[in-house]
PDBQT receptor file of N, H, CA, C and O in Angstrom, charges set to zero:
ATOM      1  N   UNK A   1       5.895  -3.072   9.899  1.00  0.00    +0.000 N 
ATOM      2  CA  UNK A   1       4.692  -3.814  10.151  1.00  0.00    +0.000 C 
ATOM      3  C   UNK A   1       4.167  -4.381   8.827  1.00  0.00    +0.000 C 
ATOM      4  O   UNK A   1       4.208  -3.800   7.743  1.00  0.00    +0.000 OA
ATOM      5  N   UNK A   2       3.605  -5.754   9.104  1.00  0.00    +0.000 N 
ATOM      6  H   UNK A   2       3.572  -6.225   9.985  1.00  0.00    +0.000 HD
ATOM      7  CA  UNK A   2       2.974  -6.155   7.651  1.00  0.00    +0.000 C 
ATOM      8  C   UNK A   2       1.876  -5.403   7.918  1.00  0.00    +0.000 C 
ATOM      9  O   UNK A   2       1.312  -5.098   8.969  1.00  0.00    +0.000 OA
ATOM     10  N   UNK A   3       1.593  -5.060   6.307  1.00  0.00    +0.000 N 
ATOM     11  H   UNK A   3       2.050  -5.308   5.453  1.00  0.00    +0.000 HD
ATOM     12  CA  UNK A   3      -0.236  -4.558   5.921  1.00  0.00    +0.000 C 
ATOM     13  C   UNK A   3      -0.799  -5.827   4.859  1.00  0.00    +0.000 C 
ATOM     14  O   UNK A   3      -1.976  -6.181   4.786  1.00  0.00    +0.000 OA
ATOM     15  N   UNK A   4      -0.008  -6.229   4.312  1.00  0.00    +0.000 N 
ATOM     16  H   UNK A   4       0.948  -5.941   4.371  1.00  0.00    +0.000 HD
ATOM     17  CA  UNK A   4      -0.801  -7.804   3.401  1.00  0.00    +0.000 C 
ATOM     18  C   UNK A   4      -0.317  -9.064   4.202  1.00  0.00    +0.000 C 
ATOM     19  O   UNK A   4       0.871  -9.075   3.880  1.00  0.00    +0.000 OA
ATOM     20  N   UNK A   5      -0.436  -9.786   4.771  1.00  0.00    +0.000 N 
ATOM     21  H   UNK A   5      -1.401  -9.777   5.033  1.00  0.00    +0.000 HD
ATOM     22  CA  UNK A   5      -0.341 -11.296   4.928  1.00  0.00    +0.000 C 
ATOM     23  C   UNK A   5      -0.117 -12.168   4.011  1.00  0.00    +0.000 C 
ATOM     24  O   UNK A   5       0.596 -13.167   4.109  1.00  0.00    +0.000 OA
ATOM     25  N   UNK A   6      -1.000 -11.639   2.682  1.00  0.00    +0.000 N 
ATOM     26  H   UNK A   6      -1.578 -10.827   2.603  1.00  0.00    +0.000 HD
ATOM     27  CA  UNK A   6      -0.986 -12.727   1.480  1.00  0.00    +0.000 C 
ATOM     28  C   UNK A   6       0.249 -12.409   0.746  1.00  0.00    +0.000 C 
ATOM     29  O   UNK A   6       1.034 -13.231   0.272  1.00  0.00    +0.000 OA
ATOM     30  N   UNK A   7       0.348 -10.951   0.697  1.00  0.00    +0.000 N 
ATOM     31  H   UNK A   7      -0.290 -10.284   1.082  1.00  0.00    +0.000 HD
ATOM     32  CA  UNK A   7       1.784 -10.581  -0.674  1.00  0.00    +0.000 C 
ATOM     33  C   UNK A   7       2.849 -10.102   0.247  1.00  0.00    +0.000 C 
ATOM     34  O   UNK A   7       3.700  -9.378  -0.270  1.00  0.00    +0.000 OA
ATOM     35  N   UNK A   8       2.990 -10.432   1.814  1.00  0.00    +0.000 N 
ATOM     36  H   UNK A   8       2.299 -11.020   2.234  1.00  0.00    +0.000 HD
ATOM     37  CA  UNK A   8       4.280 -10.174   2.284  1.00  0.00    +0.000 C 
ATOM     38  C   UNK A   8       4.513  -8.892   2.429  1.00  0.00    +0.000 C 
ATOM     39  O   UNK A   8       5.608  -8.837   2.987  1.00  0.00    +0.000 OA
ATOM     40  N   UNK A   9       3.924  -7.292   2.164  1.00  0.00    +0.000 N 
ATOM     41  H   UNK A   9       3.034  -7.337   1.711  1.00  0.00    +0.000 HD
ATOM     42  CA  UNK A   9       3.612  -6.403   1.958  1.00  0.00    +0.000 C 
ATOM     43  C   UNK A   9       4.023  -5.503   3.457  1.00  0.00    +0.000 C 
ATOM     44  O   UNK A   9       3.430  -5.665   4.523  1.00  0.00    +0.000 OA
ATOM     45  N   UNK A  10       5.181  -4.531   3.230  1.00  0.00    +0.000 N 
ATOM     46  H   UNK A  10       5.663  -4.398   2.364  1.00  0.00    +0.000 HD
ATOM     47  CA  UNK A  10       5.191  -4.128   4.367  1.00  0.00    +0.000 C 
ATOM     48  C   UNK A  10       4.940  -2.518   4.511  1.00  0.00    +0.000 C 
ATOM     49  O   UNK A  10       5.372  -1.876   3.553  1.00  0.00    +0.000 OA
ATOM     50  N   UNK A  11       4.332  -1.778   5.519  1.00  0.00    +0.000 N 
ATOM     51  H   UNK A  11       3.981  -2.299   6.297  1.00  0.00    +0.000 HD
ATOM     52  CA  UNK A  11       3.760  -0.348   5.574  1.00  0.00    +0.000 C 
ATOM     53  C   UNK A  11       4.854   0.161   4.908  1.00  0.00    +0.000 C 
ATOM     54  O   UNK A  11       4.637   0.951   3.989  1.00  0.00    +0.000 OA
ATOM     55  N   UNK A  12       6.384  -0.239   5.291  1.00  0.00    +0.000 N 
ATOM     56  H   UNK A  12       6.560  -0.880   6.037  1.00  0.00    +0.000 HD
ATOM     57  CA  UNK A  12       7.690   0.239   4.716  1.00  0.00    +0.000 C 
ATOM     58  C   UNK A  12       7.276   0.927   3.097  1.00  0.00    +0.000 C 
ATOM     59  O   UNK A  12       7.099   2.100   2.767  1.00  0.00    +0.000 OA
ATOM     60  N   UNK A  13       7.224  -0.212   2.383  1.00  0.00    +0.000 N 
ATOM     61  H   UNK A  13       7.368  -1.165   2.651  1.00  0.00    +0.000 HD
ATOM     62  CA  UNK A  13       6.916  -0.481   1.196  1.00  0.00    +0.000 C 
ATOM     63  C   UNK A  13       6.119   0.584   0.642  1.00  0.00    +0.000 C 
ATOM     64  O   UNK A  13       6.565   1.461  -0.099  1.00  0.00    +0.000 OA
ATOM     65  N   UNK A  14       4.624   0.449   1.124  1.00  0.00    +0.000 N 
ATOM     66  H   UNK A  14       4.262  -0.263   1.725  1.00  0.00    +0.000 HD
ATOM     67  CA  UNK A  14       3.283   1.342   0.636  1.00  0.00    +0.000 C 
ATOM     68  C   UNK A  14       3.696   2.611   0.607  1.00  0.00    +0.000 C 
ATOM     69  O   UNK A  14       3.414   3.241  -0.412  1.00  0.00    +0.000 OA
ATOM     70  N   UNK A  15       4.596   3.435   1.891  1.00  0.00    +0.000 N 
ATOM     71  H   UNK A  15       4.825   2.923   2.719  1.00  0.00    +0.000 HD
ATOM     72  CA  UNK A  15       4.928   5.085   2.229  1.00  0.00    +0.000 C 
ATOM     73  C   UNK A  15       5.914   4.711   0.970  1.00  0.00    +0.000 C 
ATOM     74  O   UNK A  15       5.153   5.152   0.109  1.00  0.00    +0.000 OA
ATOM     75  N   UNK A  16       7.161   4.174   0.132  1.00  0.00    +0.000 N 
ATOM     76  H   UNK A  16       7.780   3.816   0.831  1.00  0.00    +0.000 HD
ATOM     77  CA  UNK A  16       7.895   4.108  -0.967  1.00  0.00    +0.000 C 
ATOM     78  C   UNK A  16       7.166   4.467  -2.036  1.00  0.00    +0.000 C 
ATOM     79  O   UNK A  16       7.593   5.222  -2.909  1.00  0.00    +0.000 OA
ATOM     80  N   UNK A  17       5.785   3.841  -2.029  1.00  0.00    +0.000 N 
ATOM     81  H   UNK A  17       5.438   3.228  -1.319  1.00  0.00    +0.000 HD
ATOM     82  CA  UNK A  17       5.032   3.435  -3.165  1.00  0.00    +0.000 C 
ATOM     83  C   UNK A  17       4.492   4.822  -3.108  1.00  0.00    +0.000 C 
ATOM     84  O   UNK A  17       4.888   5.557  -4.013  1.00  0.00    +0.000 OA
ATOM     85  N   UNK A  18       3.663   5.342  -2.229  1.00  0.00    +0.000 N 
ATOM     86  H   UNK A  18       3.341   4.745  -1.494  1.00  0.00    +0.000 HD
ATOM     87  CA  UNK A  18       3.444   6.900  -2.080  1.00  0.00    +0.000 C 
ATOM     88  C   UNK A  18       3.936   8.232  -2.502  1.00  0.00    +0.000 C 
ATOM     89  O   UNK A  18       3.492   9.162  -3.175  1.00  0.00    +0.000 OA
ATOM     90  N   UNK A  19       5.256   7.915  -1.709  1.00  0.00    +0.000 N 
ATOM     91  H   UNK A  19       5.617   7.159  -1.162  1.00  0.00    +0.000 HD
ATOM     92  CA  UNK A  19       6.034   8.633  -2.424  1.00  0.00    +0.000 C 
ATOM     93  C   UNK A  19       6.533   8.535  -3.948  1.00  0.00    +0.000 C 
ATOM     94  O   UNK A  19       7.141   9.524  -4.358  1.00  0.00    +0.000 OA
ATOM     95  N   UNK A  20       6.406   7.787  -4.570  1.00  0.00    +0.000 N 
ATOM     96  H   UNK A  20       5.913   6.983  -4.238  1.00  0.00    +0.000 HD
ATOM     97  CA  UNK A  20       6.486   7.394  -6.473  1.00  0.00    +0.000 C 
ATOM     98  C   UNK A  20       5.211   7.913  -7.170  1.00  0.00    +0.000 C 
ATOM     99  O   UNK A  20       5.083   8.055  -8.386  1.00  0.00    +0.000 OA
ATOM    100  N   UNK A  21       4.393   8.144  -6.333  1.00  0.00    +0.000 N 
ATOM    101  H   UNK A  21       4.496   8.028  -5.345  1.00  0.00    +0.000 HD
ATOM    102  CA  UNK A  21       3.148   8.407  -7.086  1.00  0.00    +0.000 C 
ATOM    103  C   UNK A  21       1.799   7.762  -6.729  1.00  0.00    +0.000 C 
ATOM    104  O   UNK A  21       0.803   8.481  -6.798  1.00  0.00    +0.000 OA
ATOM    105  N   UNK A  22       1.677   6.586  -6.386  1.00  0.00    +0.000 N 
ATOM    106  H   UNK A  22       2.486   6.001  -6.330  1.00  0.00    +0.000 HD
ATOM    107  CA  UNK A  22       0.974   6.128  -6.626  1.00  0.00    +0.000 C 
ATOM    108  C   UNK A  22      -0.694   6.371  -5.584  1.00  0.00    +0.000 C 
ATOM    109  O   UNK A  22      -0.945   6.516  -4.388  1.00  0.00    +0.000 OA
ATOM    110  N   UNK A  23      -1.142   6.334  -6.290  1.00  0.00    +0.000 N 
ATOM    111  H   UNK A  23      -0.937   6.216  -7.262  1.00  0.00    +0.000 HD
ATOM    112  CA  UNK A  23      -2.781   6.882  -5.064  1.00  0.00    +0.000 C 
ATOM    113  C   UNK A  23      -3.232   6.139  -4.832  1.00  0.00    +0.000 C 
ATOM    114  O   UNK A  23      -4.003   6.579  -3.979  1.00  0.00    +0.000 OA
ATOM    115  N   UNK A  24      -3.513   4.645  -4.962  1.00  0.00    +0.000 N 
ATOM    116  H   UNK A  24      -2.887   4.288  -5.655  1.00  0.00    +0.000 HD
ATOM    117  CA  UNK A  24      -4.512   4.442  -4.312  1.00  0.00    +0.000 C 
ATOM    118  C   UNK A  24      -3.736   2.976  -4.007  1.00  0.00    +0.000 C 
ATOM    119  O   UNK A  24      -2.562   2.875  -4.365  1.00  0.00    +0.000 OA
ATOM    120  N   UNK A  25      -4.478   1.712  -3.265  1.00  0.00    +0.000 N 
ATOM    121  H   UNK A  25      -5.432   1.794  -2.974  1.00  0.00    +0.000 HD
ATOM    122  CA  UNK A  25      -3.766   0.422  -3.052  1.00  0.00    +0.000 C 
ATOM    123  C   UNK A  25      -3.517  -0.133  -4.002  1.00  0.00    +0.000 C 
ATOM    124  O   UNK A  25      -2.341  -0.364  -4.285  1.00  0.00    +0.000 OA
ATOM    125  N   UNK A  26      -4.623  -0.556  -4.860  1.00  0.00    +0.000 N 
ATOM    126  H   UNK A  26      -5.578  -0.368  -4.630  1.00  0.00    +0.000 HD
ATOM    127  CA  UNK A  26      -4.438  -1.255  -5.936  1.00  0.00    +0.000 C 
ATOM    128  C   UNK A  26      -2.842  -0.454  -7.413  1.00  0.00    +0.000 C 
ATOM    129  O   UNK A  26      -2.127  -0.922  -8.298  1.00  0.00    +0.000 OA
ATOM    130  N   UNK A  27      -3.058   0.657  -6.884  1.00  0.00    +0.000 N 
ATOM    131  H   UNK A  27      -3.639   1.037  -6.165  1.00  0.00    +0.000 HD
ATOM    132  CA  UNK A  27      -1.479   0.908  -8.023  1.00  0.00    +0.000 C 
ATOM    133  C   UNK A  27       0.134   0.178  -7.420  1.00  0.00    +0.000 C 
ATOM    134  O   UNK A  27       1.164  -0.351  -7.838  1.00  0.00    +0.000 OA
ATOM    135  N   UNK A  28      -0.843   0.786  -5.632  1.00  0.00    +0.000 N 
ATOM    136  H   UNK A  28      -1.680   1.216  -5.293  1.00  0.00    +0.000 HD
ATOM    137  CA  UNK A  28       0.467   0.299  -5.072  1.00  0.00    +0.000 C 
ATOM    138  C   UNK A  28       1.282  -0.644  -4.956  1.00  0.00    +0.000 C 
ATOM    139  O   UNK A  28       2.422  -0.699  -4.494  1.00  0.00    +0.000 OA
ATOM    140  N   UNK A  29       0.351  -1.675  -5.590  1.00  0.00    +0.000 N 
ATOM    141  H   UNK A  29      -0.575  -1.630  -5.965  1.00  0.00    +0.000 HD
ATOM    142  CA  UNK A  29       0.263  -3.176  -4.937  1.00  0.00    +0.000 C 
ATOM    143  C   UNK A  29       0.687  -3.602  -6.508  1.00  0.00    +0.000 C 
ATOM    144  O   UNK A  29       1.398  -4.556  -6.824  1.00  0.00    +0.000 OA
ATOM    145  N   UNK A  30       0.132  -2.748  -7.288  1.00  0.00    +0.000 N 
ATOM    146  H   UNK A  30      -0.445  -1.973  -7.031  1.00  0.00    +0.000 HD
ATOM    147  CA  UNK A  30       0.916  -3.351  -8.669  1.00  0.00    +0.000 C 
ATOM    148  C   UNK A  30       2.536  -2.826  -8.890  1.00  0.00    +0.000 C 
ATOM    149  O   UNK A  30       3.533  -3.408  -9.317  1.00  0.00    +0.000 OA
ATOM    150  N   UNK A  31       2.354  -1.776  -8.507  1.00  0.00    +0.000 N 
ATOM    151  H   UNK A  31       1.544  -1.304  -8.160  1.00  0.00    +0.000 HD
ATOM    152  CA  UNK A  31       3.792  -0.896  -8.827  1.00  0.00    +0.000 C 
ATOM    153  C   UNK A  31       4.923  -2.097  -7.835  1.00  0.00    +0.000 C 
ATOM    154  O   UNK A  31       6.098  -2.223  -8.178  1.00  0.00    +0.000 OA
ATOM    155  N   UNK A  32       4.431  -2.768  -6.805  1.00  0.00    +0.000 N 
ATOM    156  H   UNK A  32       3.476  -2.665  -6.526  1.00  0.00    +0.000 HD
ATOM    157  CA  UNK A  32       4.652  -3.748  -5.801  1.00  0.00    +0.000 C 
ATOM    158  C   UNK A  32       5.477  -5.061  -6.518  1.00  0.00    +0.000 C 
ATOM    159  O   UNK A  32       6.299  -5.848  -6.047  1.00  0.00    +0.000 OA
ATOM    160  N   UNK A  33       4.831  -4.920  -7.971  1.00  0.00    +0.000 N 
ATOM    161  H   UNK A  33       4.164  -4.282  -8.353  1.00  0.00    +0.000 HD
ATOM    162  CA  UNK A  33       4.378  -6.248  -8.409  1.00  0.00    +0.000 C 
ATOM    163  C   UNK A  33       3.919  -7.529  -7.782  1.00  0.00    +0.000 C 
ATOM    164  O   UNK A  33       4.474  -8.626  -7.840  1.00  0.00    +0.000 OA
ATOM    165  N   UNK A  34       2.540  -7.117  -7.026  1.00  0.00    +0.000 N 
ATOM    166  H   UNK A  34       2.089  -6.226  -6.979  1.00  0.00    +0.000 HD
ATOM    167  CA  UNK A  34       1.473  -7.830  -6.297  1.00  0.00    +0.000 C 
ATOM    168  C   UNK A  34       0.294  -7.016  -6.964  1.00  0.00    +0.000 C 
ATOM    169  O   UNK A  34       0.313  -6.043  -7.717  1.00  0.00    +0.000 OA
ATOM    170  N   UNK A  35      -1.021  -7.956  -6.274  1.00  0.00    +0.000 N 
ATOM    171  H   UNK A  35      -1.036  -8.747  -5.662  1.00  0.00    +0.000 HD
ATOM    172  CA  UNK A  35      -1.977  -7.685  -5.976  1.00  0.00    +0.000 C 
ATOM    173  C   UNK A  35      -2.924  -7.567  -4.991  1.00  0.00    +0.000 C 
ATOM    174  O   UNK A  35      -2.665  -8.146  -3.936  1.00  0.00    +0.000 OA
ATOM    175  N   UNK A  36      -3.699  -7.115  -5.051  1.00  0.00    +0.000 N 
ATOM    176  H   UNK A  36      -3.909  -6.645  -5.909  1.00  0.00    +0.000 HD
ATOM    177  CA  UNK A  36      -4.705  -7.722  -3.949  1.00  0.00    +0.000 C 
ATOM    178  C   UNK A  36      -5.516  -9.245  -3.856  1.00  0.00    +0.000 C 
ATOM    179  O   UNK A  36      -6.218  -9.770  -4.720  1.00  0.00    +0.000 OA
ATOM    180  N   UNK A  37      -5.156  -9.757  -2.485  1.00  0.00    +0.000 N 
ATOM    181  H   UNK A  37      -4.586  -9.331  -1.783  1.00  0.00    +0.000 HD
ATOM    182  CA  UNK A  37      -6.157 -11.195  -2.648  1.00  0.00    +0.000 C 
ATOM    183  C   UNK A  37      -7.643 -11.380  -2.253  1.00  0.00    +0.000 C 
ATOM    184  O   UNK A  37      -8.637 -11.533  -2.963  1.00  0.00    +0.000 OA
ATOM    185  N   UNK A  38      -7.475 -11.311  -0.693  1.00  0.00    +0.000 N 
ATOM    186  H   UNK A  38      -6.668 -11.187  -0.116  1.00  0.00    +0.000 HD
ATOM    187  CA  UNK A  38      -8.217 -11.692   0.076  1.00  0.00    +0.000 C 
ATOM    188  C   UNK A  38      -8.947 -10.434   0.277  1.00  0.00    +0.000 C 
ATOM    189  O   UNK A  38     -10.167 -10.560   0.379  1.00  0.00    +0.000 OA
ATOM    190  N   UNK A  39      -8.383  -9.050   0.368  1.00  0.00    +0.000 N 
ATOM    191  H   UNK A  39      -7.392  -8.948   0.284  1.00  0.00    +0.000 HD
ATOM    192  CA  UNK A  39      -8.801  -7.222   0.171  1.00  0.00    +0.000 C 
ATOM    193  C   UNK A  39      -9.161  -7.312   1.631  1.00  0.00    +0.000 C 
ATOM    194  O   UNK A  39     -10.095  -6.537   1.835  1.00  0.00    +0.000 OA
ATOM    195  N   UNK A  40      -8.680  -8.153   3.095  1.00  0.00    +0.000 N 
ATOM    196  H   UNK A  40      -7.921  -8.782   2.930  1.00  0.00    +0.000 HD
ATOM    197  CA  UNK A  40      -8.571  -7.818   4.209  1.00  0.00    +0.000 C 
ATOM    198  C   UNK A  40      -7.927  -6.251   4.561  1.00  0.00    +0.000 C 
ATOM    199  O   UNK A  40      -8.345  -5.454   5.401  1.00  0.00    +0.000 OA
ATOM    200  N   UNK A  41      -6.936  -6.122   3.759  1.00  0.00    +0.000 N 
ATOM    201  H   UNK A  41      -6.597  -6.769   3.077  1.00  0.00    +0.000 HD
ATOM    202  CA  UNK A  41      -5.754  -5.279   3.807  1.00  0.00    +0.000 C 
ATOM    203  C   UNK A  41      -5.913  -3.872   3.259  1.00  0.00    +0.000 C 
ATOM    204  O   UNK A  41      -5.277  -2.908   3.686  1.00  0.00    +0.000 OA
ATOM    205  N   UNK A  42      -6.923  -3.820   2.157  1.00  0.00    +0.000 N 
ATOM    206  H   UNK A  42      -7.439  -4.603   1.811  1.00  0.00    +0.000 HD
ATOM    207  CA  UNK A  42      -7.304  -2.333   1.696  1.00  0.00    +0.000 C 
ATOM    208  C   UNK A  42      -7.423  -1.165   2.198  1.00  0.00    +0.000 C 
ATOM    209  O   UNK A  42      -7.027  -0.053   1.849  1.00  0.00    +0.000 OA
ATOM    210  N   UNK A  43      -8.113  -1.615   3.199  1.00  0.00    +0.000 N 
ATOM    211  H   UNK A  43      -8.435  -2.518   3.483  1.00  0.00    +0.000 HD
ATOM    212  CA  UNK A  43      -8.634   0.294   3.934  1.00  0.00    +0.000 C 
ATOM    213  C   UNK A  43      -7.234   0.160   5.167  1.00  0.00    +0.000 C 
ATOM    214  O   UNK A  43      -7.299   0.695   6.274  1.00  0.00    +0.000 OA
ATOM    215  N   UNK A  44      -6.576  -0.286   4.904  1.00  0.00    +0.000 N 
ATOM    216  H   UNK A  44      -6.523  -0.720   4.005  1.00  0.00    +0.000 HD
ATOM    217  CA  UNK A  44      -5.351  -0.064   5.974  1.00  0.00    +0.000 C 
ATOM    218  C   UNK A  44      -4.665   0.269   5.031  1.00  0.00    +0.000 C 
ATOM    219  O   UNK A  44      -4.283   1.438   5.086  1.00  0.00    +0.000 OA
ATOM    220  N   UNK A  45      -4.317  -0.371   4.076  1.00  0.00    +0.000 N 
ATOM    221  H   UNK A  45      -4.628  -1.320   4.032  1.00  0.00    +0.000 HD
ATOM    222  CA  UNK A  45      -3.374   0.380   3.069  1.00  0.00    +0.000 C 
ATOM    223  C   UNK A  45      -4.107   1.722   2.541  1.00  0.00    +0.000 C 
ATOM    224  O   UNK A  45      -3.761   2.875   2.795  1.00  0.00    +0.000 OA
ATOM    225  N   UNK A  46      -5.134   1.331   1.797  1.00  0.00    +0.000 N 
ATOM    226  H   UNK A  46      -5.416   0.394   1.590  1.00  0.00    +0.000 HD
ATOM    227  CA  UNK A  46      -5.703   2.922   2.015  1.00  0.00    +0.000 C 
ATOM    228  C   UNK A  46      -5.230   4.404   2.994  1.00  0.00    +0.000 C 
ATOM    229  O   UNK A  46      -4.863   5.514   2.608  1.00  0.00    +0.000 OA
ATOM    230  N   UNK A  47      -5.365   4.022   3.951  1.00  0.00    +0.000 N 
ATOM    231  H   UNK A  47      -5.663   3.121   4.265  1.00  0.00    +0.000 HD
ATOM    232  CA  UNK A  47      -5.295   4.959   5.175  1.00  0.00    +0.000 C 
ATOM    233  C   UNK A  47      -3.462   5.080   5.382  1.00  0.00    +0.000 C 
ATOM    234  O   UNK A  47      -3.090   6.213   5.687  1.00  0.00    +0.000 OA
ATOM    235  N   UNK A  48      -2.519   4.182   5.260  1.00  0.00    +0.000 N 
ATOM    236  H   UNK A  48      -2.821   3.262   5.011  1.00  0.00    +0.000 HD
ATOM    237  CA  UNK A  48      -1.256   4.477   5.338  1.00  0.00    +0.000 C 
ATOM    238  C   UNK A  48      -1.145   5.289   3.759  1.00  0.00    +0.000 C 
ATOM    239  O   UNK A  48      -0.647   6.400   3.944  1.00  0.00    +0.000 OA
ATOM    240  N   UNK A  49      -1.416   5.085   2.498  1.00  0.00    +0.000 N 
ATOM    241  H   UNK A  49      -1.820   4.182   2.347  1.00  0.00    +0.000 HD
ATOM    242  CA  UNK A  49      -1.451   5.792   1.459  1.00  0.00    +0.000 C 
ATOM    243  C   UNK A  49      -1.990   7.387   1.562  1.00  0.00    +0.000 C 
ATOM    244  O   UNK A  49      -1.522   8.332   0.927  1.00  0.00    +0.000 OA
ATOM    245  N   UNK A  50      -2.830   7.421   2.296  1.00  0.00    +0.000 N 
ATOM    246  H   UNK A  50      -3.210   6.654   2.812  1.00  0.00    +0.000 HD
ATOM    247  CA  UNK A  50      -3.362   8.958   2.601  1.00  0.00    +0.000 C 
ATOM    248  C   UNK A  50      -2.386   9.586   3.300  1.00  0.00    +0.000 C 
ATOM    249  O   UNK A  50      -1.773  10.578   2.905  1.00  0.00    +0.000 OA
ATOM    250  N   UNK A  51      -2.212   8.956   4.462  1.00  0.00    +0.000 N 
ATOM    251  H   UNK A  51      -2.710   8.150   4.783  1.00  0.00    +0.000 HD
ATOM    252  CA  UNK A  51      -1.552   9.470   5.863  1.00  0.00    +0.000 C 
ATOM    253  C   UNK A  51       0.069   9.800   4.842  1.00  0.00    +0.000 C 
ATOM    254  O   UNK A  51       0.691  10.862   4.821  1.00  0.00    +0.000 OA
ATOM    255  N   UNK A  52       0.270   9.047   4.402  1.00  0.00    +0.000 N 
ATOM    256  H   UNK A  52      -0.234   8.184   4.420  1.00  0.00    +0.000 HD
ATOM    257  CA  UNK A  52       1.853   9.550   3.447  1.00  0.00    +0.000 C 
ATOM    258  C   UNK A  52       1.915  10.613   2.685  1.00  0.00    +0.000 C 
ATOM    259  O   UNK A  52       2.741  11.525   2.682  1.00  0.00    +0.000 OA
ATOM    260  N   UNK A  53       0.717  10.383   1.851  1.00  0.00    +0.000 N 
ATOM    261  H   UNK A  53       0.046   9.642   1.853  1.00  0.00    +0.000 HD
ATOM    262  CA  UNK A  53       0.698  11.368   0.870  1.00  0.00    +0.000 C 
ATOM    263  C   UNK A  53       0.413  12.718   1.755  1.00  0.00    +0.000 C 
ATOM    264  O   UNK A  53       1.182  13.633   1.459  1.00  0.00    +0.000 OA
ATOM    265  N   UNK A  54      -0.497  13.015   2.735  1.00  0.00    +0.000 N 
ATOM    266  H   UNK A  54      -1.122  12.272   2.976  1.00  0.00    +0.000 HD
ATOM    267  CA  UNK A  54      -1.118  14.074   3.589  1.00  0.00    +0.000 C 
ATOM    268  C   UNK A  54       0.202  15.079   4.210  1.00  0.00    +0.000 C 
ATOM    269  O   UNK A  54       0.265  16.301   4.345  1.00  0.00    +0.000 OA
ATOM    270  N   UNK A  55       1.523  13.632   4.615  1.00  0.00    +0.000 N 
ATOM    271  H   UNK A  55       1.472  12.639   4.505  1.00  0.00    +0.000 HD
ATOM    272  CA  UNK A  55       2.841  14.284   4.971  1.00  0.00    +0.000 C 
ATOM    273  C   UNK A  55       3.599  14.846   4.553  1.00  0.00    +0.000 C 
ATOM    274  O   UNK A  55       4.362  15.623   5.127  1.00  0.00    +0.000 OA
ATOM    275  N   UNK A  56       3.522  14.443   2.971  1.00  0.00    +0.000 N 
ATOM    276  H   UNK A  56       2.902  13.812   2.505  1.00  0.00    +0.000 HD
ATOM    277  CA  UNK A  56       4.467  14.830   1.712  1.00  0.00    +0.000 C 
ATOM    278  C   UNK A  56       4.087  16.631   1.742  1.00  0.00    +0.000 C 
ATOM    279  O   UNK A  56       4.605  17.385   0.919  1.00  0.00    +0.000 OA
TER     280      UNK A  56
């Protein structure tokens, strides 16, 4: 499923990014090499970043 529209960004991706470390969207999204644009997408990435890390 996409979670960004703007950076192509897929949930795939964010649980990868989770698992590397990263806590919060904005690392994720850099570690991504993206950013955030429009920040529609935050508290969803947020919440898949928790929900990963919570599984680990």
């Amino acid at each position: 499923m996409i979670v960004c529209v703007c950076n192509n960004i897929r949930e795939t991706e964010l649980r990868e990014a989770a698992k590397t470390g990263c806590r919060t969207a904005c690392q994720s999204y850099k570690a991504l090499g993206h950013r955030a644009k429009c920040g529609q997408c935050i508290r969803f990435a947020r919440s898949i970043l928790n929900e990963a890390r919570d599984a680990a």
